[in-house]
MIDRENZA-590582 format. One line per field, with one value per residue: x, y, z of N, C-alpha, C, CB in turn; chain; residue number from 1; residue in three letters. Coordinates in nm, 4 decimals. Glycine has a CB too. Layout:
REM MIDRENZA-590582
n.xx: X  ...
n.yy: Y  ...
n.zz: Z  ...
ca.xx: X  ...
ca.yy: Y  ...
ca.zz: Z  ...
c.xx: X  ...
c.yy: Y  ...
c.zz: Z  ...
cb.xx: X  ...
cb.yy: Y  ...
cb.zz: Z  ...
chain: A  ...
resi: NUM  ...
resn: ALA  ...
***
This chain:
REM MIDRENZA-590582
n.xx: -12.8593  -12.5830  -12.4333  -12.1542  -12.1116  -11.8496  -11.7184  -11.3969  -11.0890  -10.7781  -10.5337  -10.6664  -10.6957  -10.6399  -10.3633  -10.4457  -10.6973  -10.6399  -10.5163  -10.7224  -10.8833  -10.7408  -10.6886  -10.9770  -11.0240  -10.8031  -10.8751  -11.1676  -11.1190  -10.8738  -10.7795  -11.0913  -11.1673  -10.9881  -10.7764  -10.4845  -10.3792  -10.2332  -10.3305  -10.3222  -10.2883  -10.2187  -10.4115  -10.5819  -10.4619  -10.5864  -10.8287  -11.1424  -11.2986  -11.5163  -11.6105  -11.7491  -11.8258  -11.8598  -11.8929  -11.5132  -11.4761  -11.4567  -11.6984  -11.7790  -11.7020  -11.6118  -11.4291  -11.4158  -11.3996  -11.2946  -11.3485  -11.1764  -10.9793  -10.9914  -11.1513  -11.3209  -11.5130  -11.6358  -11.6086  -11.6851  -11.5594  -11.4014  -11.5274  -11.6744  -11.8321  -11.8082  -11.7549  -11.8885  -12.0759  -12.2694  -12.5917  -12.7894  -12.8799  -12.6813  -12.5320  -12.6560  -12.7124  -12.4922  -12.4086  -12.6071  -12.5554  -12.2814  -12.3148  -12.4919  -12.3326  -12.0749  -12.1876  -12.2867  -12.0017  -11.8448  -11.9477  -12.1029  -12.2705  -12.2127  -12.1590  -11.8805  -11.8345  -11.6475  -11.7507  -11.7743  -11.8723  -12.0732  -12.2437  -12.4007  -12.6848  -12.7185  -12.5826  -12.7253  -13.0004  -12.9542  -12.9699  -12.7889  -12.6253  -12.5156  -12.2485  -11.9778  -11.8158  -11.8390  -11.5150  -11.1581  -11.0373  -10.7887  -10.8315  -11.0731  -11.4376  -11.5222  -11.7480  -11.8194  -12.0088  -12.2326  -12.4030  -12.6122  -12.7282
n.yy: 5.1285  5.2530  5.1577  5.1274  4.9846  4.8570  4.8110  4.6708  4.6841  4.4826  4.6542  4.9297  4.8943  5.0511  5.0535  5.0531  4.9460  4.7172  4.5881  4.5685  4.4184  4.1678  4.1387  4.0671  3.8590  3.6629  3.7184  3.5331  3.3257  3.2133  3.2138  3.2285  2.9618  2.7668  2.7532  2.6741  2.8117  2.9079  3.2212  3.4430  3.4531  3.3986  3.4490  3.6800  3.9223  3.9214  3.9179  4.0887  4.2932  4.3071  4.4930  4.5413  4.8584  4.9756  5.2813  5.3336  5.0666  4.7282  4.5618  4.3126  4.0847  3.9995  3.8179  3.8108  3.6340  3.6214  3.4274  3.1591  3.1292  3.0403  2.8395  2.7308  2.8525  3.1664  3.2766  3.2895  3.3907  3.3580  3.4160  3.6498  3.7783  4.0305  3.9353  4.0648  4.1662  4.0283  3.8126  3.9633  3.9626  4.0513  3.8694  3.7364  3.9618  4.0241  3.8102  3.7967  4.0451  3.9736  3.8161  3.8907  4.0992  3.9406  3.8383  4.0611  4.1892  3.9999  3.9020  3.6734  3.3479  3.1234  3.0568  2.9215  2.7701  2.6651  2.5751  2.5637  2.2483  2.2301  2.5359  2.4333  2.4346  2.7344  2.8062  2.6621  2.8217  3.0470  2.9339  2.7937  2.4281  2.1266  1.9811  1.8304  1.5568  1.5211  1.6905  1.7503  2.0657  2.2193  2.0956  2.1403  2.0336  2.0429  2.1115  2.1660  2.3247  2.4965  2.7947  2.9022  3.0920
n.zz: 1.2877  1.1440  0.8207  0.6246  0.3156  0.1206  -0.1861  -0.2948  -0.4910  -0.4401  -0.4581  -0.4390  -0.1339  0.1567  0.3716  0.6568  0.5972  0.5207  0.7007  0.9231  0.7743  0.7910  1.0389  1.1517  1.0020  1.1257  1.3799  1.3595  1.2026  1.2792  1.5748  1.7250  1.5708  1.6435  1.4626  1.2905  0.9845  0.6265  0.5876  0.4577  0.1001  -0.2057  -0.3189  -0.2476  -0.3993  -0.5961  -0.6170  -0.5254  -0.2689  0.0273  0.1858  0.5278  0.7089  1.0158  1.1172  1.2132  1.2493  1.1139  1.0664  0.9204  0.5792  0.3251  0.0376  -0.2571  -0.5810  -0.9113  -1.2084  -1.2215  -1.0296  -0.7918  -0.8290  -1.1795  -1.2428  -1.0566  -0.7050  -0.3276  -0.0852  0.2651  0.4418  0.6769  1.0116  1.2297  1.5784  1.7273  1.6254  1.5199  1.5383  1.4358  1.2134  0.9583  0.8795  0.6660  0.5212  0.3916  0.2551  0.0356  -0.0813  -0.1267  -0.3015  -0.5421  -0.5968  -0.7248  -0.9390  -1.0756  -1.1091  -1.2312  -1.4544  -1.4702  -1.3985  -1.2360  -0.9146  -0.7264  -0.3612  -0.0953  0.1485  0.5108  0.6331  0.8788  0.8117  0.5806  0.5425  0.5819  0.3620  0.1713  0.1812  -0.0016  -0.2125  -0.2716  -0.3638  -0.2741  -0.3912  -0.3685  -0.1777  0.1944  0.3068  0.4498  0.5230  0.6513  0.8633  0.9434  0.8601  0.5469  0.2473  -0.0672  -0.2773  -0.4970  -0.6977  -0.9043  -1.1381
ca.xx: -12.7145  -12.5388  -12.3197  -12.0836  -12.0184  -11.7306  -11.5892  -11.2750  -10.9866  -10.6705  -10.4428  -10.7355  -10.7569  -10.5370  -10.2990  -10.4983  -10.8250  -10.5984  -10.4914  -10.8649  -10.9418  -10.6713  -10.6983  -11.1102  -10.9851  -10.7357  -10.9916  -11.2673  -11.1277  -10.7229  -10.8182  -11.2067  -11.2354  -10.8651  -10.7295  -10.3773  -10.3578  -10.1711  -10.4757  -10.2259  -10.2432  -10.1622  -10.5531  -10.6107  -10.4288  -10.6343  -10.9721  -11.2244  -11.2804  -11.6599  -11.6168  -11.9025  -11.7700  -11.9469  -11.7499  -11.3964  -11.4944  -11.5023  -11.8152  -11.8082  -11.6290  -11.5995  -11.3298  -11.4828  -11.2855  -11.3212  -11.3381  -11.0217  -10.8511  -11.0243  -11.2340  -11.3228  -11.6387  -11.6239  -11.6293  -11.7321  -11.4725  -11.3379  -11.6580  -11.7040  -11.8638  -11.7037  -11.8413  -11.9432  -12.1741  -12.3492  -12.7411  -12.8884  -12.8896  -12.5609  -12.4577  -12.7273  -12.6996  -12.3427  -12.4269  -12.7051  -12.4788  -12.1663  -12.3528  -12.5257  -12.1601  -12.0180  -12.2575  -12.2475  -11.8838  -11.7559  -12.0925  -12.0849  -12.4112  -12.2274  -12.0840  -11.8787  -11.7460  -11.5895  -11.7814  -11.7594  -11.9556  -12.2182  -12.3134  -12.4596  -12.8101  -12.6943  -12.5581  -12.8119  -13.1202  -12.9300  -12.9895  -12.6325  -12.6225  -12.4122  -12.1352  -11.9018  -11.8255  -11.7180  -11.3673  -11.0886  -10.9343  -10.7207  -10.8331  -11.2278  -11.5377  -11.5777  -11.8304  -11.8029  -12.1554  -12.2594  -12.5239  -12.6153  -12.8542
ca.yy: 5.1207  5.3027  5.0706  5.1714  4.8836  4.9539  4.6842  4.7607  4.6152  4.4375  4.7870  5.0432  4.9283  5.1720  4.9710  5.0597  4.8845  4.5921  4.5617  4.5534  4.2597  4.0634  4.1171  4.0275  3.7021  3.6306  3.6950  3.4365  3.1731  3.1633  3.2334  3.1834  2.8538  2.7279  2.6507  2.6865  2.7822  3.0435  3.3019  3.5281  3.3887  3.4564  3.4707  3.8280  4.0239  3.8703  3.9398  4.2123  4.2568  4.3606  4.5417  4.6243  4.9107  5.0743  5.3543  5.2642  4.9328  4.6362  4.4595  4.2148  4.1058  3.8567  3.7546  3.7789  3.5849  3.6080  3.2839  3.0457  3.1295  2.9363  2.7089  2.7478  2.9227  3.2380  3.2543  3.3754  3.3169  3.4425  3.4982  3.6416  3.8571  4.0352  3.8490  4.1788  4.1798  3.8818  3.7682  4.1061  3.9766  4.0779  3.7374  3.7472  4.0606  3.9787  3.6928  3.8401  4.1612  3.9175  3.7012  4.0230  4.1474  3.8131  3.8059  4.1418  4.2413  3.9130  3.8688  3.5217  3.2320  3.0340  3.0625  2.7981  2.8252  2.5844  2.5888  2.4746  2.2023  2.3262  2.5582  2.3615  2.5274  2.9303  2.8621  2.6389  2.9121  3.1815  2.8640  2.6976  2.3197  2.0495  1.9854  1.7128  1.4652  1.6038  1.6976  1.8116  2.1515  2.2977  2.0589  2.1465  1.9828  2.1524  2.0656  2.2431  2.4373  2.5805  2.8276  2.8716  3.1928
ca.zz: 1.2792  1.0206  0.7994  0.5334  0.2051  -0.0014  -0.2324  -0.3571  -0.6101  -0.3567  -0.4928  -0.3677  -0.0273  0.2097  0.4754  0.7461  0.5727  0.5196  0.8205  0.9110  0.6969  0.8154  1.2219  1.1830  0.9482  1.1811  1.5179  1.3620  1.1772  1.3488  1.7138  1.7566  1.5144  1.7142  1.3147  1.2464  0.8403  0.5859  0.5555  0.3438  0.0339  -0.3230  -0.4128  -0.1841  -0.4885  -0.7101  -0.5848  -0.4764  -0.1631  0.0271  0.3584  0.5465  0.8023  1.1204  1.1923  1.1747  1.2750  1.0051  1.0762  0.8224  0.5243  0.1838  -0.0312  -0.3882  -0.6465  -1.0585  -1.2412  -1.2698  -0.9255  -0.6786  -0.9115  -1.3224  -1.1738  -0.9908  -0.5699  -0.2515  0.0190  0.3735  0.4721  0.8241  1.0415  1.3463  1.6908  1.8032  1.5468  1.5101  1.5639  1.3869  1.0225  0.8794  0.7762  0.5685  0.4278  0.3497  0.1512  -0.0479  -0.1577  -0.2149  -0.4261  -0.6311  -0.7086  -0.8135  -1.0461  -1.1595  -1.1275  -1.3225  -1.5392  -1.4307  -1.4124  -1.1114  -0.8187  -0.6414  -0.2681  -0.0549  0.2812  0.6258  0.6262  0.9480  0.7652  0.4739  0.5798  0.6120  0.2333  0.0885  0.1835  -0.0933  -0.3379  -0.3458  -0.3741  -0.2353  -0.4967  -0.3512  -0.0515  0.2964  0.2706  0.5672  0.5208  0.7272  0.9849  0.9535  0.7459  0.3907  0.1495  -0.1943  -0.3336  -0.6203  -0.6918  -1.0319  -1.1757
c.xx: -12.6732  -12.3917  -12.3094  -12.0365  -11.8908  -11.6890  -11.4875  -11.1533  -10.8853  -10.6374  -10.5147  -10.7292  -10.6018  -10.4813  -10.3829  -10.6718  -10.7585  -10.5688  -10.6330  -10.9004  -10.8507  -10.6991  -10.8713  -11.0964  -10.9036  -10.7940  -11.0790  -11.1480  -10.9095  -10.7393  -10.9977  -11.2245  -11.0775  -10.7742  -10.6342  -10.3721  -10.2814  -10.3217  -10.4363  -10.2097  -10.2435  -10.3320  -10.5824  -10.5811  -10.4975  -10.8005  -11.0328  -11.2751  -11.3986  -11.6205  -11.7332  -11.8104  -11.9266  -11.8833  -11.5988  -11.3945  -11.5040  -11.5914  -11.8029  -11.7106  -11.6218  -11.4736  -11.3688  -11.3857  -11.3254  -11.2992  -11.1455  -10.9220  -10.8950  -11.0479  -11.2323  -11.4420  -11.5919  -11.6715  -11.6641  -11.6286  -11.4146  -11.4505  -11.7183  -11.7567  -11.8125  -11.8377  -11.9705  -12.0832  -12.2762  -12.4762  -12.8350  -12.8705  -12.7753  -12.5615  -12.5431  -12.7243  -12.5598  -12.3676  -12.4913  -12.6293  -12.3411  -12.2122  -12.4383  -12.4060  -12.0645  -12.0631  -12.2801  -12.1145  -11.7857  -11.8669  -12.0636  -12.2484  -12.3640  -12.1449  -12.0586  -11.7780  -11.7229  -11.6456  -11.7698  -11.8973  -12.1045  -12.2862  -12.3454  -12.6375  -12.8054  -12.6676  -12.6819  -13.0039  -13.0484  -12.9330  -12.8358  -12.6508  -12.5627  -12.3482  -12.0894  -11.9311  -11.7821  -11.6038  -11.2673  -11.0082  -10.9024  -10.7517  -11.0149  -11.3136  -11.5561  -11.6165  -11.7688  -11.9814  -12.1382  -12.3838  -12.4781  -12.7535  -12.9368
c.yy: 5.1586  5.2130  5.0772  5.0473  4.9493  4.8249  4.7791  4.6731  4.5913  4.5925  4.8719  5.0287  5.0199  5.0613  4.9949  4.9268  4.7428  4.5375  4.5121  4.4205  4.1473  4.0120  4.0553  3.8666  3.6167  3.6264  3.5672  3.3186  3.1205  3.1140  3.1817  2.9959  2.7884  2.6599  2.6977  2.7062  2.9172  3.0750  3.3832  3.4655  3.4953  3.4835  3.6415  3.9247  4.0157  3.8840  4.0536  4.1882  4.3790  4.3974  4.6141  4.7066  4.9864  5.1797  5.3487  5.0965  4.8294  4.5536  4.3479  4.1848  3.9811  3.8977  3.7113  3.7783  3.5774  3.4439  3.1913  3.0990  3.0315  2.7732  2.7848  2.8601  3.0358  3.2234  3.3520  3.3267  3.4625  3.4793  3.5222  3.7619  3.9285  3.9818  3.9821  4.2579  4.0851  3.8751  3.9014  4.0866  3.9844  3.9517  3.7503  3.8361  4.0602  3.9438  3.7331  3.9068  4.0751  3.8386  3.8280  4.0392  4.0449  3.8398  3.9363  4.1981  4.1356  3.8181  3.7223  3.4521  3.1578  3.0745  2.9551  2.8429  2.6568  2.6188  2.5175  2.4207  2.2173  2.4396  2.5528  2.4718  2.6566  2.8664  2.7932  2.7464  2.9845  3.0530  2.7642  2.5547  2.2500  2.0026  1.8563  1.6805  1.5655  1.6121  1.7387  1.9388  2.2067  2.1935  2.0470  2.1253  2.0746  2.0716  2.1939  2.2206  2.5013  2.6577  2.9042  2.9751  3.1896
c.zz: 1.1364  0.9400  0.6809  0.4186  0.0797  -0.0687  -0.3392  -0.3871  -0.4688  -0.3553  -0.4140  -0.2370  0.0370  0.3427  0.5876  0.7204  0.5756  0.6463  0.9154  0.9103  0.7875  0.9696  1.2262  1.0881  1.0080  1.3124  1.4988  1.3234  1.2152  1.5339  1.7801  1.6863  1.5199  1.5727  1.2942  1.0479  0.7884  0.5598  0.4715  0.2199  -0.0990  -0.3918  -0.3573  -0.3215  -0.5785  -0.7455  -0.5670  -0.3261  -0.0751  0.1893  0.4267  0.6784  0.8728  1.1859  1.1031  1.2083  1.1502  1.1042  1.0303  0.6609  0.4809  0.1281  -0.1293  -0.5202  -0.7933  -1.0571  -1.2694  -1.1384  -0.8113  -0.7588  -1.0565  -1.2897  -1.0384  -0.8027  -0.5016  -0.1152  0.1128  0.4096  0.5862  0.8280  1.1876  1.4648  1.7674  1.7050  1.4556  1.5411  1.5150  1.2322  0.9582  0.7969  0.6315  0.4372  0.3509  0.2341  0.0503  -0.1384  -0.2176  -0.3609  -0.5822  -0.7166  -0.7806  -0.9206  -1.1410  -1.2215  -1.2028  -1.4263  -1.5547  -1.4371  -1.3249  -1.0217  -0.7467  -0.4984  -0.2233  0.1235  0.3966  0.6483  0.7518  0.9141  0.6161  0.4724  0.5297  0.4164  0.1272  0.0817  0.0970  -0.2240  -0.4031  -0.2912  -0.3438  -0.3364  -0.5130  -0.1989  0.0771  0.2641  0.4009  0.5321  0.6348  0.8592  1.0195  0.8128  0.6470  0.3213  0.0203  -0.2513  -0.4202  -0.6605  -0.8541  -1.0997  -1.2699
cb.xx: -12.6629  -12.5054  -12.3217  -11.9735  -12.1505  -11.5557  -11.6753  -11.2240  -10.9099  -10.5515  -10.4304  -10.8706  -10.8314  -10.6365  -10.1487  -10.5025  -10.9122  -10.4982  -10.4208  -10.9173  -10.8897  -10.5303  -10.6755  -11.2445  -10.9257  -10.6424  -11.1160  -11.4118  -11.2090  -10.5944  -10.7926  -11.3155  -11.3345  -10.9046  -10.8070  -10.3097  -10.5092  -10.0412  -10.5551  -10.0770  -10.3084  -10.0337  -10.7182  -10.4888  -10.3154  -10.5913  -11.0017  -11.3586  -11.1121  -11.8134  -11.5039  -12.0942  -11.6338  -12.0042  -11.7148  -11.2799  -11.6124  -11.3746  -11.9219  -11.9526  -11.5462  -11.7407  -11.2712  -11.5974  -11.2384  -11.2073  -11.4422  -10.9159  -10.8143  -11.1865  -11.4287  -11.3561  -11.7454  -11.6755  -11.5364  -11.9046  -11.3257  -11.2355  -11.7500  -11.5890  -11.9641  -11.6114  -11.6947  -11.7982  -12.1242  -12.2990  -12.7680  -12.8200  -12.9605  -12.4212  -12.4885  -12.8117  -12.7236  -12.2664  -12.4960  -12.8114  -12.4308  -12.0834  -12.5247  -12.5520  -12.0269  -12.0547  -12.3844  -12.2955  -11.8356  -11.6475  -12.1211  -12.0080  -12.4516  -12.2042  -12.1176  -11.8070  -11.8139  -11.4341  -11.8696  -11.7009  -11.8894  -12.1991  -12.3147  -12.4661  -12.8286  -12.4829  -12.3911  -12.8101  -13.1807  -12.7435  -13.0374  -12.4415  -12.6298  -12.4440  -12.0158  -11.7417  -11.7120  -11.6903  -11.3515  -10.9929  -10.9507  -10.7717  -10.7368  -11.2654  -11.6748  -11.4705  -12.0182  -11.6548  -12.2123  -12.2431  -12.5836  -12.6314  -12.8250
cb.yy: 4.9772  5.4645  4.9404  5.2412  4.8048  5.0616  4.5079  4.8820  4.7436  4.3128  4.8438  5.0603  4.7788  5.3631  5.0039  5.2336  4.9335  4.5813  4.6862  4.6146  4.2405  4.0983  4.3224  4.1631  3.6984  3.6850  3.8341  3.4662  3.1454  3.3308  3.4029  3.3096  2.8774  2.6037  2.6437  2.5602  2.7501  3.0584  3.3823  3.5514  3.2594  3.3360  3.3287  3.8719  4.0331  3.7334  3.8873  4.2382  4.2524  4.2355  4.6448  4.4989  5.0077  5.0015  5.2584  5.3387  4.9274  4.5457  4.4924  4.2586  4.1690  3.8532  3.6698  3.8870  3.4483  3.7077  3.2876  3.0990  3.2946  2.9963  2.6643  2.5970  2.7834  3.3178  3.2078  3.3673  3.2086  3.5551  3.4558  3.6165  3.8273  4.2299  3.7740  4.2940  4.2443  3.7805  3.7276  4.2920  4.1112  4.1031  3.5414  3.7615  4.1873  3.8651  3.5761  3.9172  4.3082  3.8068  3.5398  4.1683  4.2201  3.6675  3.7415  4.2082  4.2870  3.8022  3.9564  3.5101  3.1384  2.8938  3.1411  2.6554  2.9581  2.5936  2.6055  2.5475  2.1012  2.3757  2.6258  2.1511  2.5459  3.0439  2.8233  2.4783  2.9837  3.3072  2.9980  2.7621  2.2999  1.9556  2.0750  1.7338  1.3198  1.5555  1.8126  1.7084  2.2393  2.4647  2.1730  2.2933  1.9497  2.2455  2.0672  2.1613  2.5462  2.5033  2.9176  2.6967  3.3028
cb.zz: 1.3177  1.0598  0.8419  0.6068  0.0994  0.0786  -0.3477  -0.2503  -0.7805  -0.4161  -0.6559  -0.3995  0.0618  0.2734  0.5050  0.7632  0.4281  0.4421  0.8662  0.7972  0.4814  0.7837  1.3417  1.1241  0.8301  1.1542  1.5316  1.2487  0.9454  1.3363  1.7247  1.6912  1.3540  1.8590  1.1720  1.3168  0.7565  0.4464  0.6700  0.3893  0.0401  -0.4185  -0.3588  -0.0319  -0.5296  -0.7024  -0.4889  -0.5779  -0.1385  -0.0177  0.3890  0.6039  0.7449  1.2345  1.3520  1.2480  1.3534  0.9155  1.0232  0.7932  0.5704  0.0259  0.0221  -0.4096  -0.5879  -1.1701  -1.4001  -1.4821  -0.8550  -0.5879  -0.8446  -1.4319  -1.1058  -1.0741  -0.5138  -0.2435  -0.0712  0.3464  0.4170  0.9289  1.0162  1.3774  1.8454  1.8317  1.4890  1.5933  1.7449  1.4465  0.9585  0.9677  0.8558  0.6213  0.4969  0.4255  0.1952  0.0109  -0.0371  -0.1182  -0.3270  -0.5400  -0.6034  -0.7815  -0.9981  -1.1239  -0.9949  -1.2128  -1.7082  -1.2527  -1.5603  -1.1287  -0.7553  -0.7432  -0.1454  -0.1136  0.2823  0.7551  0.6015  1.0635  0.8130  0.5263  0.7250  0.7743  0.1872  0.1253  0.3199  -0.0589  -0.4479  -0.2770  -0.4329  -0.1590  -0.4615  -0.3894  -0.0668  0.4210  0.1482  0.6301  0.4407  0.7261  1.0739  1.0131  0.7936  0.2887  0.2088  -0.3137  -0.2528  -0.7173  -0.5379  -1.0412  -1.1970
chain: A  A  A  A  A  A  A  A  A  A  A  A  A  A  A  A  A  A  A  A  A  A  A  A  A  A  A  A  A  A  A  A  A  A  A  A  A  A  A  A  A  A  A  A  A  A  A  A  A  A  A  A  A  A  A  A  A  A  A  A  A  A  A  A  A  A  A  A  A  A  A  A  A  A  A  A  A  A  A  A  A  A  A  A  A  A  A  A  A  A  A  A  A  A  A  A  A  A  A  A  A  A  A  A  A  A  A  A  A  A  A  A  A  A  A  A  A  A  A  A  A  A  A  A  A  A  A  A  A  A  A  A  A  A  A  A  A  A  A  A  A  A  A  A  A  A  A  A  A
resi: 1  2  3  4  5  6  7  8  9  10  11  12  13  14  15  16  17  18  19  20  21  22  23  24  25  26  27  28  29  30  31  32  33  34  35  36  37  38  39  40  41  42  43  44  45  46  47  48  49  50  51  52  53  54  55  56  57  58  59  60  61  62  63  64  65  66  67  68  69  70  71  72  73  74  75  76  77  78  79  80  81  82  83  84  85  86  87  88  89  90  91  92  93  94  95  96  97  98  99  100  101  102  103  104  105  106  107  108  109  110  111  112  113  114  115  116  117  118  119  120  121  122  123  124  125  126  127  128  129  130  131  132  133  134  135  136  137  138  139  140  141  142  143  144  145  146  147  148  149
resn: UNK  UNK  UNK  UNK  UNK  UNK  UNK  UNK  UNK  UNK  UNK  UNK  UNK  UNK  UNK  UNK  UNK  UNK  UNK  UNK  UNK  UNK  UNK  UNK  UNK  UNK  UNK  UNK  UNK  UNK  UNK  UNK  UNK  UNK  UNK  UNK  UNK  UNK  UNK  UNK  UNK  UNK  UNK  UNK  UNK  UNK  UNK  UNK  UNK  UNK  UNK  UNK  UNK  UNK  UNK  UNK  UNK  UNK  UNK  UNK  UNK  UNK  UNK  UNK  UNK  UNK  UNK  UNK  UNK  UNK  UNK  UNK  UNK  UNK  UNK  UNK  UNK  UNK  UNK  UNK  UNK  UNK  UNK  UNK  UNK  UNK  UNK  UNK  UNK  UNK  UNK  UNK  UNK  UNK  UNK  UNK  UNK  UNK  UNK  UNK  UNK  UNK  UNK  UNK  UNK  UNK  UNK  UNK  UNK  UNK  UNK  UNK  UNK  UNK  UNK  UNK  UNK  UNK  UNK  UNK  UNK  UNK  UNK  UNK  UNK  UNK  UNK  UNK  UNK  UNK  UNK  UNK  UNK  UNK  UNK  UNK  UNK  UNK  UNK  UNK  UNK  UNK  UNK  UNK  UNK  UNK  UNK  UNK  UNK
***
């Protein structure tokens, strides 16, 4: 399977790519994970943004944040994969390449996300740590992780 990464500044992407991002952020975690929340927020302009495409298809896709917008420590957030592309590795590969460019593209030493707490596992195998207590966002379990180079 031939699959295209591009990360690219909020400004670069082209309305059609946005549009993209939003309908596969809005498929998993509005409609598939039944959660009512704003997903539009004021951090998107602020970030970089990792699209894995197949085709014209978005496969996959992070929400990579410099330091001092999420947390003091740089992030990894929005982090899905489309359903139609699931159980062949991606996630993985996702994670690996988001966490690479964090760390190169904001010459950073930590990364902190804010995860849904089931998968504690999927994030602690790339070396990130449990942080704080359970927490409720939006309605679903989040832990906070930190991985640290």
């Amino acid at each position: 399977m031939q699959l295209n990464w591009i990360l690219k500044n909020f400004n670069e992407l082209s309305a059609a790519e946005l549009y993209a991002i939003m309908q596969l952020r809005n498929e998993v975690f509005v409609l598939e994970q039944n959660c009512v929340y704003q997903d539009a927020d004021s951090k998107d302009a602020l970030s970089k943004h990792l699209c894995v495409w197949h085709g014209e298809i978005l496969a996959a896709y992070t929400r990579i944040l410099p330091q001092g917008i999420s947390y003091n420590e740089a992030s990894i957030g929005r982090v899905v994969t489309s359903p139609k592309y699931r159980k062949i590795g991606l996630g993985i590969q996702l994670m690996t390449e988001s966490i690479r460019l964090t760390f190169s593209e904001f010459a950073c030493t930590q990364i902190k996300i804010g995860a849904q707490a089931y998968l504690y596992k999927f994030y602690s195998s790339f070396g990130f740590s449990q942080t704080s207590e359970e927490y409720l966002e939006d309605g679903i379990p989040h832990i906070e992780m930190i991985l640290i180079k």
